[in-house]
N, C-alpha and C positions, 0 to 999 in steps of 0.2 A: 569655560571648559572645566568641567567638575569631574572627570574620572572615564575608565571604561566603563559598557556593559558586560554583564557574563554572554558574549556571543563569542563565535568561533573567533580566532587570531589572522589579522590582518594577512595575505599570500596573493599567490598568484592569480586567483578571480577576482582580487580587488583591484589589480594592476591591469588587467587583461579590459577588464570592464572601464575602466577609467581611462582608459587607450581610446576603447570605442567614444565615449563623450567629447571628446576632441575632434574624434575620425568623425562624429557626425557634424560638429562644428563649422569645421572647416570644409566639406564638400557642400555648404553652399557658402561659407566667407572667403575662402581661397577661389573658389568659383568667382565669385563678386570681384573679390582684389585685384584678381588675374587679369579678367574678361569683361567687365562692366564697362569701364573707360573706352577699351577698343570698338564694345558692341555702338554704346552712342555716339562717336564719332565717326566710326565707319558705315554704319547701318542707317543709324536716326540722321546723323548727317551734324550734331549738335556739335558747338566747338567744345574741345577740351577744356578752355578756361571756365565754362559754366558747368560741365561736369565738376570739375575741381574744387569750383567755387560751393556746388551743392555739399561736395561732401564736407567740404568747411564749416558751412553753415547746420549740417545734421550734427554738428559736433556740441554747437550749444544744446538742442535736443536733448543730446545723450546725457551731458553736464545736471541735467531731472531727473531724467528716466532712470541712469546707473545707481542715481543715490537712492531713490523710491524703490529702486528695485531692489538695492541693498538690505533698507531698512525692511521691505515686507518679509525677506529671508531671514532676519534677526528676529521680527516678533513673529514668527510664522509658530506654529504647535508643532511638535516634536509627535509623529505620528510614530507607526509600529516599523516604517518601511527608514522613518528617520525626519531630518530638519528641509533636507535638500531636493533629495531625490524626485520628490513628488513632485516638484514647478519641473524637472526634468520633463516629465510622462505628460502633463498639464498646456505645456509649450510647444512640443516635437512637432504637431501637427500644422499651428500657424507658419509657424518660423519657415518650413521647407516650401507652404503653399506662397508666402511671401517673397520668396527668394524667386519662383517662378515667375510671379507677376512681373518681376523687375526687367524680364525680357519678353517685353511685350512689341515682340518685329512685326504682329497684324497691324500695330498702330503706323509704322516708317512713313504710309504715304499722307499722315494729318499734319494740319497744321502744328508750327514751329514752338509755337506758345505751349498746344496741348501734351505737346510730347516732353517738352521740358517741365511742365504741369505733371505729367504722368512717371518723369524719370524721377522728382524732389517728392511725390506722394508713395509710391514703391519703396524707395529708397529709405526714406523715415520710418515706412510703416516694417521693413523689414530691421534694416541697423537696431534704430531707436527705440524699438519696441518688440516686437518678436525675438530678433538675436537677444537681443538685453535679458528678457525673460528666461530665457534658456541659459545665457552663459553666465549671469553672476551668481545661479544657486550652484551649477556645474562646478568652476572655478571656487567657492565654498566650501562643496563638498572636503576636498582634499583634506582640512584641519579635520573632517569627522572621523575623516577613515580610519586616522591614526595618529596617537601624536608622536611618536618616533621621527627623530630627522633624520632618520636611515629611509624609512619607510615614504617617507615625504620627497626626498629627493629622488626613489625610484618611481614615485606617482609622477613627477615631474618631467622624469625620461620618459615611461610610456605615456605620457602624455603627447612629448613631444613627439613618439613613434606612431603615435594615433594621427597627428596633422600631418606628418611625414610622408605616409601610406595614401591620407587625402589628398595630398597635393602631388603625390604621385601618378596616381589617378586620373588625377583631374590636368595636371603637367606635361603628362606623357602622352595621355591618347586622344584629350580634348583639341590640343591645336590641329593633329592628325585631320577629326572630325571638320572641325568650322575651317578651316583656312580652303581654299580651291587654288589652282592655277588657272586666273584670265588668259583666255587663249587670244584673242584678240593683239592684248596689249605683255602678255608674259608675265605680270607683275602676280603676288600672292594676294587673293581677296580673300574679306572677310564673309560668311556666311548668316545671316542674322535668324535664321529658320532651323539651321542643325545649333545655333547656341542657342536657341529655346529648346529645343529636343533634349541636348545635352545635360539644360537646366531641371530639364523634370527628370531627368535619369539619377542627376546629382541627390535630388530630393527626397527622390526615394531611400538612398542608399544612406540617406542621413536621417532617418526614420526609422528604420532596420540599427543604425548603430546604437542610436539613443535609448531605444528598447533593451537594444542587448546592456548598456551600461546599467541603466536603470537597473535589472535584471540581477549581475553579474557582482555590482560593490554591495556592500552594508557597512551602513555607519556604525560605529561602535563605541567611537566619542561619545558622552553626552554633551551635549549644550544647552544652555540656561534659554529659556525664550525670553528677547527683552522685553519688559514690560512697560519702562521708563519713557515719560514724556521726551518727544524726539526734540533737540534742539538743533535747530541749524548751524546758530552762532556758535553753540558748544562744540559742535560736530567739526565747525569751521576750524577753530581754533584746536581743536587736538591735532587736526592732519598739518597744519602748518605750523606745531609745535614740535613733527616728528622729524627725524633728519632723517631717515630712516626711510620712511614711505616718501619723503620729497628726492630723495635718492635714486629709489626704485621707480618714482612717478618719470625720472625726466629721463631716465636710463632707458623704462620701456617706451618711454613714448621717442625716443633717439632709433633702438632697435627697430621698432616700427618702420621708418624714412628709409633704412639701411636696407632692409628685407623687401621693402615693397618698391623700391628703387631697384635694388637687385634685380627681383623676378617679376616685376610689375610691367617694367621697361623688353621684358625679355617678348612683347607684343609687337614692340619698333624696331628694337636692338635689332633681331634676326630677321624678318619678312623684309625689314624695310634695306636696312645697311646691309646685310650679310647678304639679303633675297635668297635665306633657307628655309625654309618653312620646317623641315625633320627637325633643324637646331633647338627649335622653341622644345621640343619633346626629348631629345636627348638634355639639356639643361637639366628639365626638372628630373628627369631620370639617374642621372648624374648628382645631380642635390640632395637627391633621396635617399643615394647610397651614403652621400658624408655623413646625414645626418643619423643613417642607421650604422652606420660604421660606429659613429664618436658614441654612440649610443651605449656600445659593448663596456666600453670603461668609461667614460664619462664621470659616473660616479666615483669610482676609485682615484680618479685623477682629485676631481673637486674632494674626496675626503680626505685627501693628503696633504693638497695646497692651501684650498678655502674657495668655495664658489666664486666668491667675490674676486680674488686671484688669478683662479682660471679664468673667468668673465674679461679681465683686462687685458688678461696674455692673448685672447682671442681678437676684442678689440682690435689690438695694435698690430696684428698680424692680417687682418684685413683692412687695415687703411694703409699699410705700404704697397699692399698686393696691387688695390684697384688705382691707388696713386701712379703706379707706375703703369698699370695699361693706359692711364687717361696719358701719360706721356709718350707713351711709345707708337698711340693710336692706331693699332695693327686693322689690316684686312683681313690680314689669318685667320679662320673661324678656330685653326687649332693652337695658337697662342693664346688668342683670346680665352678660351678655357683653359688654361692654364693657371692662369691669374682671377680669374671667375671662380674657380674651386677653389683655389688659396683662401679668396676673399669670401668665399660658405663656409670654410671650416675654423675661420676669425668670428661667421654669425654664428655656427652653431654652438661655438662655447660657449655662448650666454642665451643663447635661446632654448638650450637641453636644459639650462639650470635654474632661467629665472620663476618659473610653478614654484619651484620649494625655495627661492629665494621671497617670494610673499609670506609663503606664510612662517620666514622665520622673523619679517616684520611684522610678523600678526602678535607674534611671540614677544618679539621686543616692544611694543606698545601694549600688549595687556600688562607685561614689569613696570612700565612705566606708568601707566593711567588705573592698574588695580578694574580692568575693564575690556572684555574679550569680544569685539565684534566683526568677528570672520566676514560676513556678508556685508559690509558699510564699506571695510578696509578694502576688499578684493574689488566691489563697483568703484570705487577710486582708480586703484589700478587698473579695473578693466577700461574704463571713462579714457586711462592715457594711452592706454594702445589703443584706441579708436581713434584719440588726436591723433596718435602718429602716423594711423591710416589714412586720416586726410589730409593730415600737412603733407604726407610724401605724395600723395594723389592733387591735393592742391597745388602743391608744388610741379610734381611731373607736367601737371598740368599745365600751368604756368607755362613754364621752360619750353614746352612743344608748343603752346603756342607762339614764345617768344621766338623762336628759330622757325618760325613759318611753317608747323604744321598742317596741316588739311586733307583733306580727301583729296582734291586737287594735284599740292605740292609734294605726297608723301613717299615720293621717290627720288626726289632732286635732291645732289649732292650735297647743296647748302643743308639743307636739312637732313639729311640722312647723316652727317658729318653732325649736326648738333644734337641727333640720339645719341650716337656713340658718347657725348661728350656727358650728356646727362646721366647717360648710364653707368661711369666710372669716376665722375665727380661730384657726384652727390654721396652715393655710398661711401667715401672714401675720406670725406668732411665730416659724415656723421659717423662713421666707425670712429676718428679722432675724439669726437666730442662726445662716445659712448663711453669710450678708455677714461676721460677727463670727468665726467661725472660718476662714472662705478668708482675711481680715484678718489678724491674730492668730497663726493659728496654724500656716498654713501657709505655709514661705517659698519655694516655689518661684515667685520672679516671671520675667520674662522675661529680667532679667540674668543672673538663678543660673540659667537652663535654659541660656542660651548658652554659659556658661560651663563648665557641664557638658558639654555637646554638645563642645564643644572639646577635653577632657581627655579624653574616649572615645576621640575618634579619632586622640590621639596630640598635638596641637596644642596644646601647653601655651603 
């Protein structure tokens, strides 16, 4: 990072547009997280443990792809529109038509082989390659727009107000859509033809966003293009000399298991244990609000305490929440929210904040290594929220198998009794274990961001 250009001052089209990049994001990756696992186990008929197991396995994939993808954002040319922007505009088109294929219900009556052929070829071609392309210049962008850690943390809340509004969307009116009530037997089914429908609704509207960002930010950073022969082993060794990014790596990829165990689970939790089909869309409707509530001061809280601070106090505030529903094992649908909110607004203190907790580890490894690569550093990070999408999907997966899931049993007490348990004891181990490495392991508090912030810009 070598300076501004003479372009306008960072405001509110930068933030507004940077919102949308997210909001296009996540209406097909919230889409996916939500609804992927329910559609091939209810629809395709396939078991859970080999969905789970796929997205395990897409995850070495990604472990290529995020860091190819990094590196081509670092040596990329620095066009008139900027560094990032352009694989924005360049991607929007696959990524949305990929996310469609992944609900492909004309296939449900083929062979068993073909569909799971067809779920691990979708799946890849979407995660591992299309999203990748889109979200690691995305996620980069942020160091361009500004280097201000004012500016930075409020990229980071509308960011998070962009995924927010997505999963609002996609939380609130999607279940409405796909779930039906079997009149035969009363129980809530799934629909596999309106979540293709839904899917190309989502796609579009993630097309439409990506534009509008594109559109709406301007970089204003300059950035050096690398030029320098890429080393793996060097590459190797800076990320596992940083405390800093192995911090943030195992943080995010904790937050992942936590969030998508939360609202992933929220496909069983309710249809199956509660048998409400509304709940699944009041939840995310309900979530939406925490997360646009905390949104309002967010910032003023984390500039007072230190991200890293708030991140903990959140933490620990949702592993007592859901520790005690997994005790209390209510059938209340209105206890149960109770403790379900408590335990979102434990996630969103670190999920409003961790966008600008990256890149103040972009900041603390350029002090360190004399060497600023936004686009390597951020496919790291991105590479572990992707593990953590599929260890909590591997895992959910796991678990629902283990308690006798299936098309079959998915109403029987035994099992319906072991959602509930998944649902509040897994979130509620990793909320612990998110507290214990933001703690531990990661030292960026709010003196060392200052302090960095100062050396950046000259002010020793």
């Amino acid at each position: 990072m070598v300076g501004k250009n003479n372009l306008k001052q960072f405001g509110i089209k930068d933030k507004i547009g940077y919102m949308f990049g997210d909001c296009g994001n996540d209406f097909t990756f919230i889409l996916c997280a939500m609804f992927l696992m329910k559609f091939y186990t209810d629809v395709m008929g396939v078991s859970a443990a080999i969905v789970g197991l796929m997205m395990l396995v897409a995850k070495a994939v990604d472990a290529v792809t995020d860091v190819l993808m990094g590196q081509v954002c670092d040596r990329s040319k620095v066009t008139a529109k900027g560094k990032f922007a352009p694989w924005i505009r360049r991607m929007m088109g696959p990524v949305a038509l990929a996310s469609i294929l992944m609900y492909a219900v004309y296939f449900k009556n083929m062979p068993m082989g073909f569909k799971i052929f067809w779920m691990f070829f979708t799946y890849l071609l979407y995660g591992s390659i299309c999203y990748t392309g889109v979200n690691i210049p995305y996620g980069s962008m942020a160091s361009a727009l500004s280097p201000e850690p004012k500016d930075r943390t409020s990229l980071s809340t509308f960011r998070s107000i962009g995924a927010t509004l997505a999963s609002m969307g996609i939380g609130v009116v999607t279940p409405m859509i796909v779930y039906y009530k079997d009149e035969a037997s009363g129980n809530m089914m799934f629909s596999g033809e309106k979540m293709l429908a839904c899917a190309i609704v989502c796609s579009v509207i993630a097309v439409v966003s990506y534009i509008l960002c594109y559109t709406l930010t301007t970089e204003r950073v300059k950035m050096h293009q690398v030029t320098e022969k890429f080393s793996f082993r060097t590459f190797f060794k800076t990320i596992i000399s940083s405390r800093s990014l192995i911090g943030i790596i195992i943080s995010a990829l904790l937050l992942l298991i936590v969030q998508l165990a939360l609202t992933g689970m929220n496909n069983y939790i309710y249809p199956n244990y509660f048998k409400n089909r509304a709940a699944i869309s009041l939840a995310s409707l309900l979530s939406s609000i925490v997360i646009l509530t905390l949104s309002t001061f967010i910032g003023k809280v984390s500039s007072a305490i230190g991200k890293k601070e708030t991140s903990v106090t959140g933490a620990l505030i949702g592993a007592i929440s859901m520790a005690i529903a997994f005790f209390i094992h209510t059938d209340n649908i209105a206890i149960w929210f109770v403790f379900f909110l408590i335990g979102y607004i434990g996630l969103a203190c670190f999920n409003l904040l961790c966008w600008a907790m990256i890149t103040d580890v972009i900041d603390d490894m350029e002090i360190k290594n004399g060497v600023r690569s936004d686009g390597s550093i951020y496919a790291v990070y991105s590479f572990a929220r992707k593990l953590g999408q599929a260890a909590a999907s591997g895992l959910t997966g796991a678990l629902l198998s283990l308690v006798g899931y299936t098309k079959e049993t998915a109403f029987e007490a035994s099992v319906t009794n072991g959602i509930y348990n998944i649902s509040t004891l897994v979130p509620s181990i990793s909320f612990l274990a998110l507290a214990l490495a933001l703690t531990f392991l990661y030292p960026l508090n709010k003196k060392r961001v200052m302090e960095n912030t100062k050396i950046l810009h000259g002010d020793k």
